[in-house]
PDB file of N, CA, C and O in Angstrom, chain B, residues numbered from 101:
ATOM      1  N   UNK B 101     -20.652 -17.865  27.294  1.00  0.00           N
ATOM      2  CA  UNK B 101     -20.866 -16.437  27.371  1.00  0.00           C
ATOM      3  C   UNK B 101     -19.844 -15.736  26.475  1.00  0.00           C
ATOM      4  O   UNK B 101     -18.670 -15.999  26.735  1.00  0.00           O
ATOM      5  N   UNK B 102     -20.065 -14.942  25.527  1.00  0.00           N
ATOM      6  CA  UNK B 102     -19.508 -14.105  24.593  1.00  0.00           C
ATOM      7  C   UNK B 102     -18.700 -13.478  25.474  1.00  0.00           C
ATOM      8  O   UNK B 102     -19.145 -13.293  26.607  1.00  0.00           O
ATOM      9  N   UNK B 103     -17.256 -12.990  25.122  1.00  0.00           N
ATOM     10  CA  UNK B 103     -16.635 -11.798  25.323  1.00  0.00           C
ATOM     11  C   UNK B 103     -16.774 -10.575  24.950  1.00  0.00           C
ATOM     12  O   UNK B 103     -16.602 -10.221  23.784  1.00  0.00           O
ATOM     13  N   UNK B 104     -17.187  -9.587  26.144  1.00  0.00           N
ATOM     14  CA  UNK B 104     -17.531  -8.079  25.582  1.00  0.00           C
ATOM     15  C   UNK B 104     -16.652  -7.610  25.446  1.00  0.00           C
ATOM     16  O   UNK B 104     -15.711  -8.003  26.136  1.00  0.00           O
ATOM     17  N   UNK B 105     -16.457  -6.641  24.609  1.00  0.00           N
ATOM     18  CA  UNK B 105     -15.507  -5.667  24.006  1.00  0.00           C
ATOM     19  C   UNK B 105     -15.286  -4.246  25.010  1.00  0.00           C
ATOM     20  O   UNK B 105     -16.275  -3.580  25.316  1.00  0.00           O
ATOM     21  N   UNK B 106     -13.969  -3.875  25.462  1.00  0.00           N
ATOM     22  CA  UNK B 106     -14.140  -2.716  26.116  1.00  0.00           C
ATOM     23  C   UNK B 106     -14.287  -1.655  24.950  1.00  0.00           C
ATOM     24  O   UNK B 106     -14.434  -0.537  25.445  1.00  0.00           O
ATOM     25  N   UNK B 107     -14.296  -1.630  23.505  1.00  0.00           N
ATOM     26  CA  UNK B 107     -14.057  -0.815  22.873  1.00  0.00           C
ATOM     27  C   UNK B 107     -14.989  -0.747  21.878  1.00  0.00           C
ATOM     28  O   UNK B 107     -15.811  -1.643  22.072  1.00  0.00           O
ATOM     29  N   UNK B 108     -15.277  -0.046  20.810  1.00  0.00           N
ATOM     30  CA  UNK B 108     -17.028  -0.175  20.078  1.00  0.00           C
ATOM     31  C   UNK B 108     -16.348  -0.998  18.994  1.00  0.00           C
ATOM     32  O   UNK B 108     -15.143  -1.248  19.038  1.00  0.00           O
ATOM     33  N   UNK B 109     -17.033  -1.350  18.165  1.00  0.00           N
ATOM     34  CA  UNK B 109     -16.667  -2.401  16.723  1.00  0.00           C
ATOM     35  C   UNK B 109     -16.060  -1.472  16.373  1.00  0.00           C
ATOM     36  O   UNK B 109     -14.896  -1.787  16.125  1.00  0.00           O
ATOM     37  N   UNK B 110     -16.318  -0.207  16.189  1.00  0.00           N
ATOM     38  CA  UNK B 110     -16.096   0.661  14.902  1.00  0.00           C
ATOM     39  C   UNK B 110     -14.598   1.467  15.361  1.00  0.00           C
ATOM     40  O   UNK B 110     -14.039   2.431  14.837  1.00  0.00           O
ATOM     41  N   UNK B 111     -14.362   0.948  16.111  1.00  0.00           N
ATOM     42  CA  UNK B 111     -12.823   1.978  17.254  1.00  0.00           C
ATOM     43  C   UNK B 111     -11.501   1.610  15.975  1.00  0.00           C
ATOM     44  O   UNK B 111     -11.466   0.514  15.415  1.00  0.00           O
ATOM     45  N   UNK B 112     -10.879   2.299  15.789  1.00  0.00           N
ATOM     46  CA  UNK B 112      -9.482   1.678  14.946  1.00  0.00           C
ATOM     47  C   UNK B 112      -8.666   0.411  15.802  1.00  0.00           C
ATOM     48  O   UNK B 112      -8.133  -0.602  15.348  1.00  0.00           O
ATOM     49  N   UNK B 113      -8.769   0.800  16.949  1.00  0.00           N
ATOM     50  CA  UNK B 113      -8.166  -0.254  17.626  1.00  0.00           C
ATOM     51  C   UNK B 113      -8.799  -1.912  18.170  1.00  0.00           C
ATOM     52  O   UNK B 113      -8.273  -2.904  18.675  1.00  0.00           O
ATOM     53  N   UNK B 114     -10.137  -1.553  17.761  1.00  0.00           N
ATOM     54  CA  UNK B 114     -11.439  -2.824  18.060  1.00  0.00           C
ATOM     55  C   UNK B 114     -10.527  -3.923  17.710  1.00  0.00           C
ATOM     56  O   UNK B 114      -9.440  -3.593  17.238  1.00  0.00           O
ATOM     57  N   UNK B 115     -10.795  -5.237  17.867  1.00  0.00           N
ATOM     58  CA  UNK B 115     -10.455  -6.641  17.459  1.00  0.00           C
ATOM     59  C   UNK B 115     -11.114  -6.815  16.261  1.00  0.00           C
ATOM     60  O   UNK B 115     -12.298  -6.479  16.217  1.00  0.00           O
ATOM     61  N   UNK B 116     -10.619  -7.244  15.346  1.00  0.00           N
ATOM     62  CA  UNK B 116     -11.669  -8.438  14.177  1.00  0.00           C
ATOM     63  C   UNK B 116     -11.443  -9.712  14.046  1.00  0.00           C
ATOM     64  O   UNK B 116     -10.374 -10.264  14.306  1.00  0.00           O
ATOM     65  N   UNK B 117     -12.489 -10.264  13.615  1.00  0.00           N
ATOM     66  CA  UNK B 117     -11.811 -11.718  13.434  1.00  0.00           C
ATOM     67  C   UNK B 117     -11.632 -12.049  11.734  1.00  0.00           C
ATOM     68  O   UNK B 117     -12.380 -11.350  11.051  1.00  0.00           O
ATOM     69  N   UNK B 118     -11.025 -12.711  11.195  1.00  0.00           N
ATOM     70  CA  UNK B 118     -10.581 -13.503   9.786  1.00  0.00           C
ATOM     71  C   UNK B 118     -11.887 -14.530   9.560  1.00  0.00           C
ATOM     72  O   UNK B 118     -12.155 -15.585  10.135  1.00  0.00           O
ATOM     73  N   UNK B 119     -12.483 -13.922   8.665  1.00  0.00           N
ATOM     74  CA  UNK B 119     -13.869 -14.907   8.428  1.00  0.00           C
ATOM     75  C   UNK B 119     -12.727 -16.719   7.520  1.00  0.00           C
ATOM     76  O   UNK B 119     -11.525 -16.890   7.314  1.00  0.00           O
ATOM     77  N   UNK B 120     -13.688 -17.412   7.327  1.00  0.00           N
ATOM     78  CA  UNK B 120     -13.536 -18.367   6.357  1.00  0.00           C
ATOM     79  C   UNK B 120     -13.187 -18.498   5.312  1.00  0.00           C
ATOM     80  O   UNK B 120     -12.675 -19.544   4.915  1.00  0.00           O
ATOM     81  N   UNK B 121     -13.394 -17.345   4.506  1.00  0.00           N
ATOM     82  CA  UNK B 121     -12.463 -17.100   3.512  1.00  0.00           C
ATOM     83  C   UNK B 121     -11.359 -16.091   3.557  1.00  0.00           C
ATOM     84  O   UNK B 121     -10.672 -15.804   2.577  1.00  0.00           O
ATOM     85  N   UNK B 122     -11.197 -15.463   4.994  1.00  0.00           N
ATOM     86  CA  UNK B 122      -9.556 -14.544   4.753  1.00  0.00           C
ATOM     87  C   UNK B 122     -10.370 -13.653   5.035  1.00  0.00           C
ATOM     88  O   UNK B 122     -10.130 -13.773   6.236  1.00  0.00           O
ATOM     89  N   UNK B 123     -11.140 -12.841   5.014  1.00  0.00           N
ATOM     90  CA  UNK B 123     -11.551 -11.854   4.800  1.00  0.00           C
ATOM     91  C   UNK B 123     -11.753 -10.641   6.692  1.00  0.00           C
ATOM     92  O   UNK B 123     -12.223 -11.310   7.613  1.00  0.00           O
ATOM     93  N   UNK B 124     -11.533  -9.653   6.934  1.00  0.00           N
ATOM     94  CA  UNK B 124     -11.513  -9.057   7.717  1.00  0.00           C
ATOM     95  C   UNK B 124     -12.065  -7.491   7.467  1.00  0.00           C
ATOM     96  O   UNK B 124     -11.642  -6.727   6.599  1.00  0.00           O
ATOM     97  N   UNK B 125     -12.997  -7.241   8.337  1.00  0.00           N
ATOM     98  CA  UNK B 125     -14.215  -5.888   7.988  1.00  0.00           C
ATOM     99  C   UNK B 125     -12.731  -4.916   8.812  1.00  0.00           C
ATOM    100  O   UNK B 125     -11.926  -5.100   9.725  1.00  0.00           O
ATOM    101  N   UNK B 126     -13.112  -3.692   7.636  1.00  0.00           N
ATOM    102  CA  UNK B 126     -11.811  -2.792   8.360  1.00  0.00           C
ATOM    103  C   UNK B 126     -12.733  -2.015   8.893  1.00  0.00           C
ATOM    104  O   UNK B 126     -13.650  -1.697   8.136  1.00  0.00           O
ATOM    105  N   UNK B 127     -12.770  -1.451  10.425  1.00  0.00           N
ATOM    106  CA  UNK B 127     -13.838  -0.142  10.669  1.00  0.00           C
ATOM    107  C   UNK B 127     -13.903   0.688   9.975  1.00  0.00           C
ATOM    108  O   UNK B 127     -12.835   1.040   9.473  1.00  0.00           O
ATOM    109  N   UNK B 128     -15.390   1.570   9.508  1.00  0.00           N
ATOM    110  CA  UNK B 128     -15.407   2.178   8.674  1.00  0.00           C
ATOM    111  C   UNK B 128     -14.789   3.639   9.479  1.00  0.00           C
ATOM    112  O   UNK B 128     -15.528   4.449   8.919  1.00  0.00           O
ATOM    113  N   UNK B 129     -14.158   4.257  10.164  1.00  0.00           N
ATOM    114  CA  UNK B 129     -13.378   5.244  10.386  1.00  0.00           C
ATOM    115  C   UNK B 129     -12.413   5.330   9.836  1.00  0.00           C
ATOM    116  O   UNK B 129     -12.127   6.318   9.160  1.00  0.00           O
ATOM    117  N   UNK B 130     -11.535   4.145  10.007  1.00  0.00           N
ATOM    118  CA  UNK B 130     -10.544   3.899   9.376  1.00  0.00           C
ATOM    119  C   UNK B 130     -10.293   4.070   7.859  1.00  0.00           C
ATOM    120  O   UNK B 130      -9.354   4.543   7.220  1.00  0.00           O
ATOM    121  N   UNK B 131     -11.759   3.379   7.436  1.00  0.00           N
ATOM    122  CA  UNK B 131     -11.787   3.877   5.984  1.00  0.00           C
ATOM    123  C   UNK B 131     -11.970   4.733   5.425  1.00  0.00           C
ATOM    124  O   UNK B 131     -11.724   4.799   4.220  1.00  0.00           O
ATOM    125  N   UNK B 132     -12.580   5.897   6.272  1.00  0.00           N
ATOM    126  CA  UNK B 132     -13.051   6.836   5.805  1.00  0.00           C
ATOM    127  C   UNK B 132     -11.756   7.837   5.596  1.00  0.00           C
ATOM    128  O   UNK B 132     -11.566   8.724   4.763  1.00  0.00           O
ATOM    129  N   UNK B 133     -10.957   7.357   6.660  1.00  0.00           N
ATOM    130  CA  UNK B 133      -9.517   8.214   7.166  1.00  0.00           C
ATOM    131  C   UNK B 133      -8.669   8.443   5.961  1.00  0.00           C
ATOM    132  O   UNK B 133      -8.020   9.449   5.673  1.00  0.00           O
ATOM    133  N   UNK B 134      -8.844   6.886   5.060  1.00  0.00           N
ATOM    134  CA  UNK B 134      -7.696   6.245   4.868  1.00  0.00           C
ATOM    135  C   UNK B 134      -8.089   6.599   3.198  1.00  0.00           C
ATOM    136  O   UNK B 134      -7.405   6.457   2.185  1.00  0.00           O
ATOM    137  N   UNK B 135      -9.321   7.057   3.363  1.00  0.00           N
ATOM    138  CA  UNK B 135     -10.197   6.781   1.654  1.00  0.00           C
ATOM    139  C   UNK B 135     -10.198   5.548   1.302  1.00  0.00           C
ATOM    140  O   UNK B 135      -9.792   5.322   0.162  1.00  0.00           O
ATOM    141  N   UNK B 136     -10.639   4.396   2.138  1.00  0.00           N
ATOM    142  CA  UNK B 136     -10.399   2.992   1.782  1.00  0.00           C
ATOM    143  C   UNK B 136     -12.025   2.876   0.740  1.00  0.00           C
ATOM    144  O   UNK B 136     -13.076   3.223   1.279  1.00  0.00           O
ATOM    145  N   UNK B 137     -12.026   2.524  -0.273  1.00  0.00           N
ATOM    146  CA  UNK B 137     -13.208   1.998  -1.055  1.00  0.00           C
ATOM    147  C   UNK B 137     -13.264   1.002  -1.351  1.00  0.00           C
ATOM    148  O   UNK B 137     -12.319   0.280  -1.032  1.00  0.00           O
ATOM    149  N   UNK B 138     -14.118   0.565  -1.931  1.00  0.00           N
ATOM    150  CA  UNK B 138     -14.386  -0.543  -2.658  1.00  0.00           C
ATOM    151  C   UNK B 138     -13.633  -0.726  -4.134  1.00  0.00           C
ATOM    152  O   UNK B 138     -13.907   0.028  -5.067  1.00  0.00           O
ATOM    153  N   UNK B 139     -12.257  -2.241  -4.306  1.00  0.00           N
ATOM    154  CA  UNK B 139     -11.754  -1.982  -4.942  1.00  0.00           C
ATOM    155  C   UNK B 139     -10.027  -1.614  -4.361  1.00  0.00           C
ATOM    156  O   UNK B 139      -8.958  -2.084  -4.750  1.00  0.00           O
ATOM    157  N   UNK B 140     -10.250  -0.852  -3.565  1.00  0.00           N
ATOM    158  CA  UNK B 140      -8.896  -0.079  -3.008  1.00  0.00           C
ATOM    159  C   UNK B 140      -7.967  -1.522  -2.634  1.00  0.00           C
ATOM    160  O   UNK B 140      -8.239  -2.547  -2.008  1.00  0.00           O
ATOM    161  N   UNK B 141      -6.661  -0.999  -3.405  1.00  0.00           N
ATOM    162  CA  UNK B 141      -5.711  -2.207  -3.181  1.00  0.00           C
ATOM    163  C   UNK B 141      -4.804  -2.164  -2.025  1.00  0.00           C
ATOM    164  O   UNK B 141      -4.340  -1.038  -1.842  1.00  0.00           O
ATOM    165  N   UNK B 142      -4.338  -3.239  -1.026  1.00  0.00           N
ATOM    166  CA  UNK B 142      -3.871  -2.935  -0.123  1.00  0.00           C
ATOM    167  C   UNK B 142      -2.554  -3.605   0.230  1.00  0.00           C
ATOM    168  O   UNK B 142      -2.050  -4.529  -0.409  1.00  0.00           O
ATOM    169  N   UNK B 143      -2.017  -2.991   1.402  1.00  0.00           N
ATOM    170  CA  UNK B 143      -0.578  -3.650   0.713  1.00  0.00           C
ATOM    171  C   UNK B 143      -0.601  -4.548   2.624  1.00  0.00           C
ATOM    172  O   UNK B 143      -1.351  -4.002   3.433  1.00  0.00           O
ATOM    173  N   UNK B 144      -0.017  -5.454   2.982  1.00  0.00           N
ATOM    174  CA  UNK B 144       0.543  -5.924   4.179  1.00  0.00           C
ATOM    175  C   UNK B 144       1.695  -6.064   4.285  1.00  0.00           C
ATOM    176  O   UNK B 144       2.240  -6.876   3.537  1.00  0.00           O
ATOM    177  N   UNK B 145       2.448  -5.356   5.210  1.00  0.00           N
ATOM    178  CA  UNK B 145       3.846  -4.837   5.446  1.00  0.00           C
ATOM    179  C   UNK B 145       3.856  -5.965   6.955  1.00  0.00           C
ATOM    180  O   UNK B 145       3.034  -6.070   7.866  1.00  0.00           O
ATOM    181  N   UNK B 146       5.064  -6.629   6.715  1.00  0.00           N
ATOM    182  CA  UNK B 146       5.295  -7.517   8.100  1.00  0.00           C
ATOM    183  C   UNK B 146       6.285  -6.629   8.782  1.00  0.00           C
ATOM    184  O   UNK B 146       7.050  -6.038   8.020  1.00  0.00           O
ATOM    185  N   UNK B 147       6.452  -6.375  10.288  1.00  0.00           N
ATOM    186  CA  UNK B 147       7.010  -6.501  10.985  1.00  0.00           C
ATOM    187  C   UNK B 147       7.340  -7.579  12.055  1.00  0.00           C
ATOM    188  O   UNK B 147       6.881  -8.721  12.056  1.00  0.00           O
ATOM    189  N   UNK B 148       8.405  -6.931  13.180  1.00  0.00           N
ATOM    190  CA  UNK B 148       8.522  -7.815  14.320  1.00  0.00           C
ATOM    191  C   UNK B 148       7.503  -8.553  15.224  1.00  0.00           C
ATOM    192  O   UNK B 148       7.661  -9.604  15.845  1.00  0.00           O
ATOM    193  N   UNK B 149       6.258  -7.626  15.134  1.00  0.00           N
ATOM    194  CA  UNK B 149       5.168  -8.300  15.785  1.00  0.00           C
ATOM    195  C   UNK B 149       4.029  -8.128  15.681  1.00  0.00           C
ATOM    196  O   UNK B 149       3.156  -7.734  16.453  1.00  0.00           O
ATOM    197  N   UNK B 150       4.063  -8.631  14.068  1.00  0.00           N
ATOM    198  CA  UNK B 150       2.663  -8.402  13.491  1.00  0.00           C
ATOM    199  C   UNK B 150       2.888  -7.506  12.311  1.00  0.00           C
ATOM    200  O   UNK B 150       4.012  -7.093  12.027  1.00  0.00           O
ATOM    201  N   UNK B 151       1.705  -7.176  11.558  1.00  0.00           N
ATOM    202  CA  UNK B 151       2.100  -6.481  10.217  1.00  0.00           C
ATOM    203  C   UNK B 151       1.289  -4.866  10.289  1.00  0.00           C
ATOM    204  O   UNK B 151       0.590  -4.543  11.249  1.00  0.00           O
ATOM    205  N   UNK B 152       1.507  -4.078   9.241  1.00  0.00           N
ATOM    206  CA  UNK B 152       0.818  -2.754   9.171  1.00  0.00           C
ATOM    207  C   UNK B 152       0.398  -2.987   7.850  1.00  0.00           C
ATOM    208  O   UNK B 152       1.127  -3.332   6.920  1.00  0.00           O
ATOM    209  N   UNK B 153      -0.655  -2.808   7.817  1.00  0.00           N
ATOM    210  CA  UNK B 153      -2.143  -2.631   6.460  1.00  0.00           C
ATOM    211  C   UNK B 153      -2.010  -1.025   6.107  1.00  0.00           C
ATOM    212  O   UNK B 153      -1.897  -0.281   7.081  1.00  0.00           O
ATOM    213  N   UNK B 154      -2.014  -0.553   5.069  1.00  0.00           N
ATOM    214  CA  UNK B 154      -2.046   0.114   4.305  1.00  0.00           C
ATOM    215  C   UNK B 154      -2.370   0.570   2.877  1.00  0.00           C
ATOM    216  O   UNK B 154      -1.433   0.206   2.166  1.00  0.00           O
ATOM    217  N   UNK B 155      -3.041   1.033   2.355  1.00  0.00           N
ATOM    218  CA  UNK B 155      -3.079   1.345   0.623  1.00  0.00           C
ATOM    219  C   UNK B 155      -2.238   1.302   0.297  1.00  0.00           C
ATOM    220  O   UNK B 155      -1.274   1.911   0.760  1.00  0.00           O
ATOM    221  N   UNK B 156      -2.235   0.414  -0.830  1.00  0.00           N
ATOM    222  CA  UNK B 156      -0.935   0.324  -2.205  1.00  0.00           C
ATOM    223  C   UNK B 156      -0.821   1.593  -2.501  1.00  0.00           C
ATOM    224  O   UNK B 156      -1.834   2.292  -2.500  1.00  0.00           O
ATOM    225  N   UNK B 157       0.316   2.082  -2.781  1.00  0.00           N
ATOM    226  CA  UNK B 157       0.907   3.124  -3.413  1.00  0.00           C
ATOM    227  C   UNK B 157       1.367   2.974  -5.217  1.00  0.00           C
ATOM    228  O   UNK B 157       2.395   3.336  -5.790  1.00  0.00           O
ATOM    229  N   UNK B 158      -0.012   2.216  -5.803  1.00  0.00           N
ATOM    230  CA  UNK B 158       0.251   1.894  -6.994  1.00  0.00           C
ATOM    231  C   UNK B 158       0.415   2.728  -7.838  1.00  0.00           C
ATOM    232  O   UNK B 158       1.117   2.639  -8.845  1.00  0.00           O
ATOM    233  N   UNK B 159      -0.164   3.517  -7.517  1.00  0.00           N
ATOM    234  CA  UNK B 159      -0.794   5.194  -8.520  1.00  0.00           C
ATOM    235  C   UNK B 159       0.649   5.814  -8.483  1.00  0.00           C
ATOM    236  O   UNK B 159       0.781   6.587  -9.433  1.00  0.00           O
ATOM    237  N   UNK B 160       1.799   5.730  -7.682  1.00  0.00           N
ATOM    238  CA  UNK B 160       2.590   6.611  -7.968  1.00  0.00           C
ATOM    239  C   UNK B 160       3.963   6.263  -8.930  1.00  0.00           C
ATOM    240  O   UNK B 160       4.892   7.019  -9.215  1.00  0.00           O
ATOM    241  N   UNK B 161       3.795   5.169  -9.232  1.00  0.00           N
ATOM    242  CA  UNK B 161       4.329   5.001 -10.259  1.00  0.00           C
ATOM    243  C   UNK B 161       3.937   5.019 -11.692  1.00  0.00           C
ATOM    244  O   UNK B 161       4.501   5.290 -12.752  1.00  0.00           O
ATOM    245  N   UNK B 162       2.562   4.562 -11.261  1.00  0.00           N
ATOM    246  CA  UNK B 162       1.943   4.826 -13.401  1.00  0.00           C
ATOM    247  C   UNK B 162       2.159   6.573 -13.155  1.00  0.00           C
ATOM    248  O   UNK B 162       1.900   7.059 -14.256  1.00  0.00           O
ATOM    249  N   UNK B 163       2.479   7.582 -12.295  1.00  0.00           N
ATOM    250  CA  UNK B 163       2.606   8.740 -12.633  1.00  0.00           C
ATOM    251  C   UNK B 163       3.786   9.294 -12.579  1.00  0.00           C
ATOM    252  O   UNK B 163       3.821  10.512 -12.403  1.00  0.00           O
ATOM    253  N   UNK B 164       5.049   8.540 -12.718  1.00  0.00           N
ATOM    254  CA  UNK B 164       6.131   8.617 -13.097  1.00  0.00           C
ATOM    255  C   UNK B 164       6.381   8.435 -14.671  1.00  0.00           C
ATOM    256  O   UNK B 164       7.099   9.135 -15.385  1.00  0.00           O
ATOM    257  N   UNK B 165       5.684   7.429 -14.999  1.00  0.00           N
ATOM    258  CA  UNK B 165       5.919   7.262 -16.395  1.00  0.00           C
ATOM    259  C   UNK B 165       6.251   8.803 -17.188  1.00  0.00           C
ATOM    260  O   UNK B 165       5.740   9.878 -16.875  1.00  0.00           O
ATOM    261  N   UNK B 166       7.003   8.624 -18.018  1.00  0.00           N
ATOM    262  CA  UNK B 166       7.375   9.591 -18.888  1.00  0.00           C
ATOM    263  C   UNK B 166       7.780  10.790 -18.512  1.00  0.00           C
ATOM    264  O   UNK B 166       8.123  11.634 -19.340  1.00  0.00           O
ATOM    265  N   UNK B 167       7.786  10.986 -17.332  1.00  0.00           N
ATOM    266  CA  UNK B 167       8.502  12.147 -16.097  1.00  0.00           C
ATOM    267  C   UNK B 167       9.691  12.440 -16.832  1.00  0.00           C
ATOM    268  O   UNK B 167       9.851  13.611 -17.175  1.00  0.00           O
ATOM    269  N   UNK B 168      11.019  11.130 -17.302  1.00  0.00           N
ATOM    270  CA  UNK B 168      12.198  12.187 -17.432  1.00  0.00           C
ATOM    271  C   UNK B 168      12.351  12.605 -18.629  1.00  0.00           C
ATOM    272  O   UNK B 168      13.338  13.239 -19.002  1.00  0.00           O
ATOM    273  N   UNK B 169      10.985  12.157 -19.642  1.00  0.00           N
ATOM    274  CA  UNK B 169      11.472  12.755 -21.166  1.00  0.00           C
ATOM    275  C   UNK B 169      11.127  14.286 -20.383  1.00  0.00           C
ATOM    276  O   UNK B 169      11.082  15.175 -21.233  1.00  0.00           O
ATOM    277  N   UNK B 170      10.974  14.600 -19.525  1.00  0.00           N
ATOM    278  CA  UNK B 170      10.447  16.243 -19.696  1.00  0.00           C
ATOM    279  C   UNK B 170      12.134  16.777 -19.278  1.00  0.00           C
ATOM    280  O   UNK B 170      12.410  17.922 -19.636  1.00  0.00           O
ATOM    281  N   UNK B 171      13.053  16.107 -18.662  1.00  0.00           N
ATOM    282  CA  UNK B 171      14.257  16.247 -18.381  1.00  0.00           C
ATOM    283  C   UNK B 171      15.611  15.578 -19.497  1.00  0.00           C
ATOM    284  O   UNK B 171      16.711  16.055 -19.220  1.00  0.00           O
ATOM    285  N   UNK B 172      15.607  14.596 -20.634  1.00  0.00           N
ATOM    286  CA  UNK B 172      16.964  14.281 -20.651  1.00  0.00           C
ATOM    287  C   UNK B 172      15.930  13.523 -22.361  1.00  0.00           C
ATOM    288  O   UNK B 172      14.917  12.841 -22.209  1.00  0.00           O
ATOM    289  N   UNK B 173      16.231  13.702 -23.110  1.00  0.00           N
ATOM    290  CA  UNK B 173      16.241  13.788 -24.314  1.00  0.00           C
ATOM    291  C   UNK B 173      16.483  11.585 -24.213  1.00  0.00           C
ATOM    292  O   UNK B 173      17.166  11.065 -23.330  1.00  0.00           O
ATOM    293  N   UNK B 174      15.759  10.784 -25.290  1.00  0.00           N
ATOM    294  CA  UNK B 174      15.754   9.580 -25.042  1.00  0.00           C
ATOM    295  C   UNK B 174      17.360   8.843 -25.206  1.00  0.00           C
ATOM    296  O   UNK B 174      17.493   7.709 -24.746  1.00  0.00           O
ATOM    297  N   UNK B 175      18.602   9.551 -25.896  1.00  0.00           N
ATOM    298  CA  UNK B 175      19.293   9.610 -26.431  1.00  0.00           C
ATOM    299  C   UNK B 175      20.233   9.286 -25.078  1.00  0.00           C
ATOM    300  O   UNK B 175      20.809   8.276 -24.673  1.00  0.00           O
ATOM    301  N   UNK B 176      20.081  10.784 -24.545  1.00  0.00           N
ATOM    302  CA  UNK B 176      20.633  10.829 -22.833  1.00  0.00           C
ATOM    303  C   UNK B 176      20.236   9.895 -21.978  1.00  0.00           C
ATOM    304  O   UNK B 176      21.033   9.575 -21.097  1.00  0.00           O
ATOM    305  N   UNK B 177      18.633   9.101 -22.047  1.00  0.00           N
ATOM    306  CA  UNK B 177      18.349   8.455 -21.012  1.00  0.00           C
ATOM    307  C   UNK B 177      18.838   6.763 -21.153  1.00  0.00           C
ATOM    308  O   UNK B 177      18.673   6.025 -20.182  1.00  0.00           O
ATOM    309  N   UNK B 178      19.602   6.100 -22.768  1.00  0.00           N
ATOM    310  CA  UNK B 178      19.917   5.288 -22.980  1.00  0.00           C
ATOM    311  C   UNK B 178      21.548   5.547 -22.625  1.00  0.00           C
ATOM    312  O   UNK B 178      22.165   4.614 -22.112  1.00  0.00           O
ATOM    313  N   UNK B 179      22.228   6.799 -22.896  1.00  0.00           N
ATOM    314  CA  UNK B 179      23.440   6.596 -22.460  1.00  0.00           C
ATOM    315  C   UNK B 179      24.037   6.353 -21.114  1.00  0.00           C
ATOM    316  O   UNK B 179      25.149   5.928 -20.798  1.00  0.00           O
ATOM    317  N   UNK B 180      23.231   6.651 -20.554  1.00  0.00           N
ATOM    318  CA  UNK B 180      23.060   6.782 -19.013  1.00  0.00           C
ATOM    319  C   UNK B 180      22.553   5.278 -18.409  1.00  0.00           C
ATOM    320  O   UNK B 180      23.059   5.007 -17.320  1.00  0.00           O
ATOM    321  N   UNK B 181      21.878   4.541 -18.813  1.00  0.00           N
ATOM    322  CA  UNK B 181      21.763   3.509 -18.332  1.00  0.00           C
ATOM    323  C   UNK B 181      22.377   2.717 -18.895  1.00  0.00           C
ATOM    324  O   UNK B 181      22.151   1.568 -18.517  1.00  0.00           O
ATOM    325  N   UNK B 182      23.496   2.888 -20.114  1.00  0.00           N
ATOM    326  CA  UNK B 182      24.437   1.833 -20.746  1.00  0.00           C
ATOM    327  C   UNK B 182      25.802   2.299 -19.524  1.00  0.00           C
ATOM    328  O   UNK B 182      26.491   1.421 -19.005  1.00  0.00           O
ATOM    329  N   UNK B 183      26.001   3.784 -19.222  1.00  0.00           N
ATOM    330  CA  UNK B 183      26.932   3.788 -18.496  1.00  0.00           C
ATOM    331  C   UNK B 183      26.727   3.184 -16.760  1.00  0.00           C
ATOM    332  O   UNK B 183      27.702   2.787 -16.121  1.00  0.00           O
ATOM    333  N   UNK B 184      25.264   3.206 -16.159  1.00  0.00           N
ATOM    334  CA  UNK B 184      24.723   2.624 -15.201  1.00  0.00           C
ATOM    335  C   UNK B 184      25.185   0.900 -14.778  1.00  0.00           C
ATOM    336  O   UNK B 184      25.570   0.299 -13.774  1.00  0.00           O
ATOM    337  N   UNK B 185      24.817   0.526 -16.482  1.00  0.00           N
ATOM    338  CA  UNK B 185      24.973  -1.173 -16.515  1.00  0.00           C
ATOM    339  C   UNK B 185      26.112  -1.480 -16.273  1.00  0.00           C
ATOM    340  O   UNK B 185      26.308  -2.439 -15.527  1.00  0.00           O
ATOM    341  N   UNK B 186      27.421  -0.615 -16.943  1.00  0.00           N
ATOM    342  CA  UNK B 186      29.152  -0.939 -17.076  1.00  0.00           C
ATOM    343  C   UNK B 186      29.620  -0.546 -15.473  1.00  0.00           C
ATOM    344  O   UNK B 186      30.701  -0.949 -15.043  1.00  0.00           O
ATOM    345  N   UNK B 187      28.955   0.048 -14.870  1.00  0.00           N
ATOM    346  CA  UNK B 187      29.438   0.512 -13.938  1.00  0.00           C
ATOM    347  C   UNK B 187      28.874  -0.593 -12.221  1.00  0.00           C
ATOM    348  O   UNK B 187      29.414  -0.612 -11.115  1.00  0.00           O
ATOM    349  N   UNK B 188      27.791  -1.252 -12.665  1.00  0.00           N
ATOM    350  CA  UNK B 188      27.327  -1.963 -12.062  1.00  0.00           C
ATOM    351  C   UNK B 188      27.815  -3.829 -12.323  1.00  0.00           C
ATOM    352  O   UNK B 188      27.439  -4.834 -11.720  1.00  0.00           O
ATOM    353  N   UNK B 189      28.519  -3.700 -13.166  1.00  0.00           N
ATOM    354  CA  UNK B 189      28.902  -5.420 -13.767  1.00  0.00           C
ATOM    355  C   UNK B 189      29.496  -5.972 -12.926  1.00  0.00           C
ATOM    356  O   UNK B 189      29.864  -7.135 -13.093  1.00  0.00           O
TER     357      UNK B 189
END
């Protein structure tokens, strides 16, 4: 006899199981919450008892790029990390 669920499939808190190849259906609430798509990269964070799933936060670094030429001239941003390096040896 199957075990019934007190909770619907689709609950954030429902059970899933790890198919055969790894794979685990996220409820679609969750995804909808989360903007999870197809594609969407995800990150697994371990803790003490058990891990937290989340979207990669990849995007916020390709949008750093070139951020401090709008602040410190390339000149400034090499002196600064030659004085960074001497100071870190």
């Amino acid at each position: 006899m199957a075990n019934k669920r007190s909770e619907p499939a689709d609950s954030p808190s429902g059970f899933r199981r790890v198919t055969s190849k790894g794979q685990i259906t996220i409820p679609s609430t969750v995804r909808r919450r989360l903007n999870i798509t197809t594609h969407t990269k995800l990150q697994f964070i371990p803790q003490s008892d058990g891990f937290v799933v989340m979207p990669a936060a990849e995007g916020a670094f390709k949008e750093l790029a070139g951020s401090a030429s709008k602040h410190w001239t390339v000149d400034e941003m090499l002196s600064r990390l030659d004085q960074l390096r001497k100071e870190n040896v």
